[in-house]
C-alpha positions, -999 to 999 in steps of 0.1 A, spaced: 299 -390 80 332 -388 98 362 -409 91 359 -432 122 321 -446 108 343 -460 75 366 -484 101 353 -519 108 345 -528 145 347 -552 169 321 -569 195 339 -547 222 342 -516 206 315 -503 227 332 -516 257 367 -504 251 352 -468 250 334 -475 285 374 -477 297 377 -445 278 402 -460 255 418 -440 230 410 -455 198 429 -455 162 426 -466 126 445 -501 127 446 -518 94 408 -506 83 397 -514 121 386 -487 148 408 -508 176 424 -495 213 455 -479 213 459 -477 247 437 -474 281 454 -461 312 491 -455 289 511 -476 270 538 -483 295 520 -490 323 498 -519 300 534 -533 290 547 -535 324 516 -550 338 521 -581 311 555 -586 314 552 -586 355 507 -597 358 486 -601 336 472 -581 304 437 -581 283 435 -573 246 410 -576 224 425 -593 194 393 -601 170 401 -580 142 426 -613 132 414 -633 102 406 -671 112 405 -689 75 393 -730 74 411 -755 55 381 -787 55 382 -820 37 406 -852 23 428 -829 8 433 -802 33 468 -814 44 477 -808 9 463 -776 4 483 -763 36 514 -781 25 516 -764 -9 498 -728 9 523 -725 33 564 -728 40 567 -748 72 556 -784 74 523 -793 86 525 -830 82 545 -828 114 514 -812 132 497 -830 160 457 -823 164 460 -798 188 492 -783 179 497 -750 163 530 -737 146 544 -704 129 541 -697 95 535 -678 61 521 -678 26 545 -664 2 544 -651 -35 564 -672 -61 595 -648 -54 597 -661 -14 583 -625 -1 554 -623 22 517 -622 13 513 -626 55 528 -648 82 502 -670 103 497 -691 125 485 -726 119 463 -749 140 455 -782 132 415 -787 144 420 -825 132 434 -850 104 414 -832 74 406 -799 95 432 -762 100 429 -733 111 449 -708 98 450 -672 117 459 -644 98 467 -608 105 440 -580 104 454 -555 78 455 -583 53 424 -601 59 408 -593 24 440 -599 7 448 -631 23 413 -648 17 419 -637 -19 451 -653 -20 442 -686 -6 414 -691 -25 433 -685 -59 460 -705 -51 440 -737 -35 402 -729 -48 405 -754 -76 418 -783 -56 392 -810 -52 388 -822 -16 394 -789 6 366 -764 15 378 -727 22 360 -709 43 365 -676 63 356 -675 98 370 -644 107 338 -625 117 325 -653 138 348 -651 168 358 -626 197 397 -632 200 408 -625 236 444 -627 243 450 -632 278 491 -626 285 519 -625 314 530 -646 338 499 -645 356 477 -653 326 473 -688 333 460 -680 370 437 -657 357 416 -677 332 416 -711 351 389 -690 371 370 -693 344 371 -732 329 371 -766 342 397 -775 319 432 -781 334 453 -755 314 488 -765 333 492 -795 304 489 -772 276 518 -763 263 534 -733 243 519 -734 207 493 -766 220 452 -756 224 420 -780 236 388 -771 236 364 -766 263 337 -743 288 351 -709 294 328 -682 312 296 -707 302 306 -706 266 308 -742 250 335 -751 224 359 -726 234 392 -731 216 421 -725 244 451 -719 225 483 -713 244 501 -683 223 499 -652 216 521 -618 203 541 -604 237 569 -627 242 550 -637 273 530 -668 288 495 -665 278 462 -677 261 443 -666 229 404 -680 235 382 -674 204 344 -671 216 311 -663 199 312 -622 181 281 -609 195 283 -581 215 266 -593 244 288 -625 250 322 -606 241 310 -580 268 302 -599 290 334 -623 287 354 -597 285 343 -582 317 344 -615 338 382 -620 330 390 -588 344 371 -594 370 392 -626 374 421 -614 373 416 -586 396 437 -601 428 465 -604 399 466 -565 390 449 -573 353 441 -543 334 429 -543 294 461 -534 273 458 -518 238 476 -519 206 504 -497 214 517 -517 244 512 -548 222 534 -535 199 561 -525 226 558 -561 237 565 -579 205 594 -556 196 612 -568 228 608 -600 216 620 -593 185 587 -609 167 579 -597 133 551 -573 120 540 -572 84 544 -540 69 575 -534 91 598 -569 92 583 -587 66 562 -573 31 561 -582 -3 593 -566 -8 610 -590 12 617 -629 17 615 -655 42 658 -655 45 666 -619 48 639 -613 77 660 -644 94 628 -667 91 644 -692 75 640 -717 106 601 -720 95 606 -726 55 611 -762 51 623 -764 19 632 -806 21 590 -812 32 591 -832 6 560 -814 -10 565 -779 -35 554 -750 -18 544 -712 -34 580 -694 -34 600 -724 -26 618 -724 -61 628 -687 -56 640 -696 -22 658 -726 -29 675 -707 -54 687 -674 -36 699 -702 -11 722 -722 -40 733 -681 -50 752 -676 -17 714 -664 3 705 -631 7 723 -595 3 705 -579 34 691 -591 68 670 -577 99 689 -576 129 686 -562 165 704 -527 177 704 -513 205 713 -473 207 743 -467 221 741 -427 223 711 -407 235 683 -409 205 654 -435 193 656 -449 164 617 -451 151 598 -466 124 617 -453 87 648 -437 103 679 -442 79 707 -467 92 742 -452 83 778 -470 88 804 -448 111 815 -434 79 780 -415 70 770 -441 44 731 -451 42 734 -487 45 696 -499 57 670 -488 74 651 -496 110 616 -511 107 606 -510 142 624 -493 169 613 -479 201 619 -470 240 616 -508 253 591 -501 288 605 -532 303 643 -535 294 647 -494 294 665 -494 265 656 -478 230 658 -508 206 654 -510 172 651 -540 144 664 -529 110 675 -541 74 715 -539 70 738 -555 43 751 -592 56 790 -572 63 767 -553 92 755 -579 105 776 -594 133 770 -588 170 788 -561 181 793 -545 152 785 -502 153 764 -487 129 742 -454 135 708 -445 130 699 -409 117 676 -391 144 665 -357 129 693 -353 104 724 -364 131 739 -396 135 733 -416 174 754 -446 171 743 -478 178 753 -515 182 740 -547 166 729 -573 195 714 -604 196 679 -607 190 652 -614 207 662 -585 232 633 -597 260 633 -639 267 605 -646 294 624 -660 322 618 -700 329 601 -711 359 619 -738 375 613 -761 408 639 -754 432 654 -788 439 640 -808 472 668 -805 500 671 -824 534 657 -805 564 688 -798 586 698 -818 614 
């Protein structure tokens, strides 16, 4: 038996090796790596439109009177502040403030969330929720995560492309916002208007089995064709949310470290009125002064990439941090970096250098995200000349 039979699959695992996609071990999951090459995918979703199969994702049901409280305490931002069909940005932490994951959360209805979780904590993360809100009376935990393809549809022309495909109107949703409706003759669709690229773009959950994820799968390309869609792998979708600066567990956020040195802060709502796991450890490294360390953005300055585990050094030689993610950016043509660096490194502007095979490149600390989507405005209504 080789290695590969061990990894779980998705519906479209067939599928992505009809497009001859190279394929990779991604947290326990035989996934897509790339199709036609990594920086063509990225280009074609910051400029088009790009297809990736996203179902290895955990989806995790909070049900019943009490679910609003089971989120409140399972989570750091504040989900009483939720409208039914809004989603926000989140995370379950451990009593210290580090990260068991970051999620997203959608509220179905008034005793009904979804909570969406990342693939190479799945196991972990269904574990975790059901030990710290199993007992509670009044919530039922289920895991859905096997019983939905997860498509992400993303780029500017992303919203084109699948309003081929449903009657709904998908102008009115808006970033973070989903409905529900008839995509590709599949009922009860869940259109949810987010997704992992820094880009416009939908994430549509429909039914796992191979025939309707196939088949699905196929007629978005199809509608997206006139747009220049092609399917985009894993690598590209990593590229993508580096340029925007958007964190990835393992890398920017772990168990290791919490919600205020990975400059999350802006989603732990420590005054929600209700106690949280982690929000005494927080509240207190926030009385102490906050945190020793935090991730910031650099750009290299000299000739060199600063990758995944590459030491960060002052000018002087010191090691001071290190980079978790870093990488040519495809669409900025830059190599960009996001790293861990004491709080006296962090300014903008400051010069630090990363080690590349044992020398020193020097680098800069810039504002972060490095890629923000350009807005689409209405040029204003002018008077024909006379």
């Amino acid at each position: 038996m080789t290695e590969t039979a061990t990894l779980r699959r998705t519906a479209l695992h067939a599928t992505h090796h009809s497009h001859k996609a190279k394929m990779v071990d991604f947290g326990g999951w035989d996934m897509p790596v790339q199709y036609r090459g990594l920086i063509e995918e990225h280009m074609a979703v910051r400029e088009r439109v790009g297809l990736f199969d996203v179902s290895h994702m955990g989806d995790i049901q909070l049900r019943g009177p009490n679910s609003l409280a089971a989120v409140q305490k399972l989570l750091m931002n504040d989900a009483s502040k939720l409208q039914t069909g809004q989603a926000h940005y989140s995370a379950m932490l451990y009593p210290n403030g580090t990260f068991v994951d970051d999620v997203v959360l959608h509220k179905l209805g008034d005793n009904d969330y979804l909570i969406v979780i990342n693939a190479g904590t799945r196991e972990k993360d269904v574990a975790w929720v059901r030990s710290v809100i199993g007992g509670m009376t009044g919530v039922h935990v289920n895991d859905f995560s096997d019983y939905y393809t997860q498509l992400a549809i993303q780029g500017p022309k992303a919203e084109a492309t699948l309003q081929k495909l449903t009657g709904v109107d998908l102008k009115p949703i808006k970033n973070y916002w989903f409905t529900w409706g008839q995509v590709c003759g599949c009922h009860n669709v869940m259109i949810a208007r987010t997704g992992y690229t820094g880009e416009d773009g939908f994430e549509i959950y429909i039914p796992s089995d191979e025939p309707t994820s196939s088949r699905v799968w196929g007629e978005v390309l199809a509608a997206g064709e006139e747009f220049g869609i092609i399917p985009c792998g894993l690598g590209a979708r990593n590229t993508l949310r580096l340029e925007a600066a958007m964190a990835l567990y393992g890398h920017e956020i772990s168990d290791t470290l919490n919600v205020f040195e990975a400059n999350l802060g802006r989603y732990c709502k420590l005054d929600k009125g209700t106690d949280f796991v982690g929000r005494e450890a927080l509240a207190k490294i926030q009385a102490d002064g906050g945190p020793s360390k935090k991730l910031v953005g650099l750009e290299m300055v000299e000739r060199g990439i600063g990758r995944d585990g590459y030491p960060v050094l002052s000018l002087d030689g010191a090691k001071i941090g290190e980079v978790t993610s870093g990488s040519p950016a495809p669409f900025l043509k830059k190599n960009i970096a996001l790293a861990y660096v004491p709080i006296a490194f962090t300014e903008v502007g400051t010069e630090v250098a990363v080690e590349v095979r044992g020398l020193p490149v020097k680098a800069v600390v810039v504002p972060t995200p490095f890629y923000k989507r350009p807005k689409i405005t209405t040029p204003p209504i002018t008077a024909p000349l006379s």
